[in-house]
N, C-alpha and C positions, 0 to 999 in steps of 0.2 A: 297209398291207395290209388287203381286206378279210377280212371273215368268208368261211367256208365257203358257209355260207347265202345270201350276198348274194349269189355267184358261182351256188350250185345255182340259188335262185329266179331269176334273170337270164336263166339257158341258158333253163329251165322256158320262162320268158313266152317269150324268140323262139319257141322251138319251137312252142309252144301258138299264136300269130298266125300262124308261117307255116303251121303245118297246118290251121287252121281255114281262114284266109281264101285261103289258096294253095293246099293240096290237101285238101280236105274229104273226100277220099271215100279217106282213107289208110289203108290196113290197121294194124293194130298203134300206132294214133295215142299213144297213153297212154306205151307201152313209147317213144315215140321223143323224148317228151318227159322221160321220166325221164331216160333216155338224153343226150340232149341237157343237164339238168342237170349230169350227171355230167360230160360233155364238158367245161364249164363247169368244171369244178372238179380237172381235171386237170393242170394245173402245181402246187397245190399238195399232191398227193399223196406229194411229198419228205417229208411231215412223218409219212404212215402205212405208206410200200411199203418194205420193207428192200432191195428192190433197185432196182435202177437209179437210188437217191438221187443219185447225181452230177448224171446225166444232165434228173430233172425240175429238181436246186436251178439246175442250169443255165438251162434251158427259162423256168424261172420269172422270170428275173432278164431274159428275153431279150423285144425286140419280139416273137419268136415266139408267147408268151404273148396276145396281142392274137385270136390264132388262135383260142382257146378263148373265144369269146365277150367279149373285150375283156379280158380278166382281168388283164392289167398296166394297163389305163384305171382300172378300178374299184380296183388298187392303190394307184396312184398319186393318185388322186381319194378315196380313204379313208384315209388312213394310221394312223388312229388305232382301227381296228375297230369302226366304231361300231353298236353293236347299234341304234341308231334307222333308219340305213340297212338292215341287214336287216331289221325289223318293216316297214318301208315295202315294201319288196321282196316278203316276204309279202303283205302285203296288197294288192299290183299281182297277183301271182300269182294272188292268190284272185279279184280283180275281172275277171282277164283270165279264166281257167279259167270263170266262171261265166257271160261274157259267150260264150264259143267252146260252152259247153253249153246254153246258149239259143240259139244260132245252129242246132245241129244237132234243136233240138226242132220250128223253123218250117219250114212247106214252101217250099222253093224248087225252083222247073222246070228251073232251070239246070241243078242236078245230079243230075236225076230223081227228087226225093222231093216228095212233096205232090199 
């Protein structure tokens, strides 16, 4: 099983790529990326939400899980929690976030700034 982290920063980055280079001009971009972390990291919420625990320990254990941003991948590909994977993940986060906030600082004509 991964970390939390390795699941939040993972949704984080898709999100962050699809809305910089897919829809750039997206209201509420920040909020959809947090969002999208969280999405990420909702199978394994068995471990914080008192209800519905049957239902995610189920979810979690399930290909369903894949739905959440690969979240049974990065399970099964982690097993052992390894905090070096999430510091890496972080730090993708930060390279990607930093590269989508210099994307929105240059003019481009395409999407009417500059």
């Amino acid at each position: 099983m991964s970390l939390a982290l390795t699941h939040f920063a993972f949704g984080a980055i898709c999100a962050t790529l699809i809305i910089s280079y897919g829809l750039p001009a997206q209201k509420y971009s920040r909020t959809l990326i947090i969002a999208s972390g969280i999405w990420a990291m909702l199978p394994d919420f068995h471990w914080v939400v008192p209800i519905f625990e049957a239902k995610f320990r189920a979810a979690h254990s399930s290909v369903l899980a894949n739905l959440f941003w690969f979240h049974q991948l990065f399970d099964v590909a982690d097993p052992m929690d390894s905090q070096r994977l999430a510091a890496v993940m972080l730090g993708v986060l930060l390279l990607v976030t930093l590269l989508a906030e210099e994307r929105t600082y240059l003019p481009d004509e395409r999407f009417g700034r500059g």
